[in-house]
Rosetta silent file (secondary structure, phi, psi, omega in degrees, C-alpha in Angstrom):
SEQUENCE: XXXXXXXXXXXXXXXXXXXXXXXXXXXXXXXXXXXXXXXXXXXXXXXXXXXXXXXXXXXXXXXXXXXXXXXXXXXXXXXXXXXXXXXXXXXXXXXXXXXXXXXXXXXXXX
SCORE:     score description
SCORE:     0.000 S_00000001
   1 L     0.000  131.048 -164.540  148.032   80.409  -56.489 S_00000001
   2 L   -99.806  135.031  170.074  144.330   80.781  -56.272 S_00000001
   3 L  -117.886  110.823 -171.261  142.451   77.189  -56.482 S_00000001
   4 L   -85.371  108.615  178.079  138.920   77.484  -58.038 S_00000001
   5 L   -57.350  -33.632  156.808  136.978   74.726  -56.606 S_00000001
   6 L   -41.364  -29.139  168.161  134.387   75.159  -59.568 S_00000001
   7 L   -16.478  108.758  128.608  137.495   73.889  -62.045 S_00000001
   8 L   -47.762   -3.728 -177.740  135.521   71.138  -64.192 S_00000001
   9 L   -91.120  -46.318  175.523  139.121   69.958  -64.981 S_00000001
  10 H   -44.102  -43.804 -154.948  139.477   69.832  -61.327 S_00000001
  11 H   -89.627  -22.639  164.976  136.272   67.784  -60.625 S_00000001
  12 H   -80.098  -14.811 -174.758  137.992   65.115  -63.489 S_00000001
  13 H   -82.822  -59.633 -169.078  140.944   64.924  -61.684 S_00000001
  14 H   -41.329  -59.976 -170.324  139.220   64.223  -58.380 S_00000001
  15 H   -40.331  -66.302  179.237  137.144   61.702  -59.997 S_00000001
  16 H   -18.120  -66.397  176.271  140.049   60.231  -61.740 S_00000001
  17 H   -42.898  -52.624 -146.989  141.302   59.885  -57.774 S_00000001
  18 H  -109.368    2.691  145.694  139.041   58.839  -56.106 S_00000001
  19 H   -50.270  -62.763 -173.887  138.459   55.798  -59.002 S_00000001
  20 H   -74.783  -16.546  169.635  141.896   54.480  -58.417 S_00000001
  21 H   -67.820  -44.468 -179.288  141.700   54.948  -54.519 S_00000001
  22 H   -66.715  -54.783  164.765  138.580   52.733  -54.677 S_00000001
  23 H   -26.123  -77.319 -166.942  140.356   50.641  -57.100 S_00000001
  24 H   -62.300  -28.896 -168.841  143.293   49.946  -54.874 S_00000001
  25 H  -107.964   -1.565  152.923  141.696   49.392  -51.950 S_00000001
  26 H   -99.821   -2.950  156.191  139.260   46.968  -52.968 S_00000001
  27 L    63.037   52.185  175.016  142.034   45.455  -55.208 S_00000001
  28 L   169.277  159.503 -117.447  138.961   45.376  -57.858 S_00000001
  29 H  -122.268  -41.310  177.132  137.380   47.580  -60.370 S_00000001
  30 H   -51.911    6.159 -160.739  133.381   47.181  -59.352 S_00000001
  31 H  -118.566  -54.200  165.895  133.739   50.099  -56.180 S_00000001
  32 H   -36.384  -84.223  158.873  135.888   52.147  -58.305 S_00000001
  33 H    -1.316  -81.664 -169.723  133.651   51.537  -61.340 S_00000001
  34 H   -61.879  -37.719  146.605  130.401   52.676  -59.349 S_00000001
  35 H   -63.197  -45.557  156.194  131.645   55.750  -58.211 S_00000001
  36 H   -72.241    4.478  132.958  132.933   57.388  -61.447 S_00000001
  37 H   -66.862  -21.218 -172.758  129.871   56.440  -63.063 S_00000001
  38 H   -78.318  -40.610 -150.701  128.079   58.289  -60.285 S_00000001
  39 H   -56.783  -40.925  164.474  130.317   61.600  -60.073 S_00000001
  40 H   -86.666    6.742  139.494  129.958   61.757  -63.868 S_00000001
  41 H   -48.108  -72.779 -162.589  126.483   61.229  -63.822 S_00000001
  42 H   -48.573  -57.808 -172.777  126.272   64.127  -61.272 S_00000001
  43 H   -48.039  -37.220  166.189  128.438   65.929  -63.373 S_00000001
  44 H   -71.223  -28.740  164.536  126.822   65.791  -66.570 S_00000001
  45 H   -35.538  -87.326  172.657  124.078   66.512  -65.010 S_00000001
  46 H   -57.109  -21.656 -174.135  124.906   69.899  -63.220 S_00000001
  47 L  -134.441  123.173 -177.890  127.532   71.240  -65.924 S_00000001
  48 L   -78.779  -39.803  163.542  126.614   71.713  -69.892 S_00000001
  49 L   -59.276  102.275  158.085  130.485   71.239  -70.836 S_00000001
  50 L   -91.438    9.153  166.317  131.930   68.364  -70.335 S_00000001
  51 L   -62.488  -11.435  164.851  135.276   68.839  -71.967 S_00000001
  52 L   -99.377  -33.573  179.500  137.198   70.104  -68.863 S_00000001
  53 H   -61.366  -75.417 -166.641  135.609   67.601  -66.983 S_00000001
  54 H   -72.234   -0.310  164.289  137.569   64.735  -69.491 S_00000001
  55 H   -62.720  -77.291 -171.317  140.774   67.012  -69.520 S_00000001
  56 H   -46.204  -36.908  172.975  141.228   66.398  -66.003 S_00000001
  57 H   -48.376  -79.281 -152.173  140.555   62.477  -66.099 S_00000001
  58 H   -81.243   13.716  136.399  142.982   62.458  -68.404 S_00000001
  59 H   -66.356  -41.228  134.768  145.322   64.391  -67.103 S_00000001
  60 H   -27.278  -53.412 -168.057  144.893   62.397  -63.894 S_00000001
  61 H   -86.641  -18.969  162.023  145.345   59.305  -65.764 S_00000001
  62 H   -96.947   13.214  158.276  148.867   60.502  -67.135 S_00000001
  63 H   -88.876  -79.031  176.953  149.735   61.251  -63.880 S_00000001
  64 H   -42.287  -24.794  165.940  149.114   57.981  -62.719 S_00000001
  65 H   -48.218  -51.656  142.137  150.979   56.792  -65.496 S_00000001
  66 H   -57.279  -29.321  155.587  153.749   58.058  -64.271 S_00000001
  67 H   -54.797  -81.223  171.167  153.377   57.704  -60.910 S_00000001
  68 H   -19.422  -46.049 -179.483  152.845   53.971  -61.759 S_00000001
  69 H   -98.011   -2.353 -174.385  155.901   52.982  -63.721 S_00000001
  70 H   -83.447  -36.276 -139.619  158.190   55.370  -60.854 S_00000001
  71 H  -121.389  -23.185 -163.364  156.283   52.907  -58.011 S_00000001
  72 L  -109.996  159.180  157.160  155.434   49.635  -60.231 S_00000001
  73 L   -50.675  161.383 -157.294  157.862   47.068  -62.357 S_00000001
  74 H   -98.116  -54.185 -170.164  157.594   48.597  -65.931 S_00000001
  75 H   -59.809  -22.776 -174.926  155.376   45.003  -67.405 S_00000001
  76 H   -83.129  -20.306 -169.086  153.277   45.216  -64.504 S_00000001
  77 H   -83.739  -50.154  171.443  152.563   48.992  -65.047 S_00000001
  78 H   -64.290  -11.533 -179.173  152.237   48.253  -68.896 S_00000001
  79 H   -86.550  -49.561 -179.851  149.718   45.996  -68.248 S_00000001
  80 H   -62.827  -53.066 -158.559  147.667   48.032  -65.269 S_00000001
  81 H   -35.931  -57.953  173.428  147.527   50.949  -67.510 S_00000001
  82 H   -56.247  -54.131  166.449  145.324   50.132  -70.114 S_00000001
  83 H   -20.881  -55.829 -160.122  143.130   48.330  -67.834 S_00000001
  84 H   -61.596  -36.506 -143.360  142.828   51.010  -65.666 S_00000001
  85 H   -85.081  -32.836 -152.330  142.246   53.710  -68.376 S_00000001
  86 H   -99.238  -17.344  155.339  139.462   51.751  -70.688 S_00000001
  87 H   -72.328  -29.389  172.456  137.298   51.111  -67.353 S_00000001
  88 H   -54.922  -64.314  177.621  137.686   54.639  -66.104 S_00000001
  89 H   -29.531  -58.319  170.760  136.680   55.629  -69.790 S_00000001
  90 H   -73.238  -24.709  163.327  133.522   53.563  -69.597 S_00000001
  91 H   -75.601   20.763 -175.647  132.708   54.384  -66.122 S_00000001
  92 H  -130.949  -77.633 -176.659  132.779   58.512  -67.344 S_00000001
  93 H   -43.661  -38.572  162.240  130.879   57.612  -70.641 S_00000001
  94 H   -77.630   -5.776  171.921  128.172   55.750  -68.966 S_00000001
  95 H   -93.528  -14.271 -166.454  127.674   57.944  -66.281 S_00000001
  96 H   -77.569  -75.221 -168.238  128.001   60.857  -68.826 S_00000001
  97 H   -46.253  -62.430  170.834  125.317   59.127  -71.007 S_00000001
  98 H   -63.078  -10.466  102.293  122.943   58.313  -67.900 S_00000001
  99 H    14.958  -87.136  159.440  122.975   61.803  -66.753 S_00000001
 100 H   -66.083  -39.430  157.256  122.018   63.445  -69.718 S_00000001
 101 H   -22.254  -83.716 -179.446  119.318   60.758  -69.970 S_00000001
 102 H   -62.482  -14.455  166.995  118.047   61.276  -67.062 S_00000001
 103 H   -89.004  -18.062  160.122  118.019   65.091  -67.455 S_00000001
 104 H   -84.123   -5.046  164.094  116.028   64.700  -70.561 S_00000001
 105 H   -96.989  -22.284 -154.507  113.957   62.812  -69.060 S_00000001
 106 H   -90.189  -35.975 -172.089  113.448   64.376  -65.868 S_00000001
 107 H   -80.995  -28.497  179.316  112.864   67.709  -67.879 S_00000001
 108 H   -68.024  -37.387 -130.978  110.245   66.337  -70.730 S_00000001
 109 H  -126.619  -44.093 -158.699  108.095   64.780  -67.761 S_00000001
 110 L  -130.945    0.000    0.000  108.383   66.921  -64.937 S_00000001
């Protein structure tokens, strides 16, 4: 199996990762946060689709889903989920929005 490092689904999955790795190991959501707002900042940036980009989060995030109730008590897992999923979501949309911002701005000006 050939792995195209260029994947935009790939580059949501990663994100996805390396949110909840930040996540866990600061056992808080502001470290986590701050990096998936940057990577999808970069991303939006650098790529005019971003629909492979949110495949992979969210493929990512039903992985952890699963992962999660395999590794967690099932109420503690129903509870982390959402959590997890509506800050990733806002940390992708605001870096997605600041991005594009900043690329319309960078390009009207400069």
């Amino acid at each position: 199996m050939i792995l195209n490092y260029r994947s935009p689904a790939l580059h949501g999955f990663l994100t996805f990762a390396i949110f909840v790795g930040l996540t866990a190991c600061s056992s808080d959501t502001p470290l986590g946060f701050a990096a998936a707002c940057m990577l999808s900042a970069i991303f939006a940036w650098f790529r005019p689709c971003y629909v492979p980009f949110v495949f992979g989060a969210s493929f990512a995030l039903l992985l952890a889903g699963l992962l999660s109730f395999l590794l967690i008590d099932g109420a503690d897992a129903l509870m982390l989920l959402p959590y997890m999923s509506i800050s990733f979501a806002s940390a992708a949309l605001l870096g997605f929005v600041l991005g594009r911002f900043l690329k319309l701005i960078f390009i009207r000006f400069f």
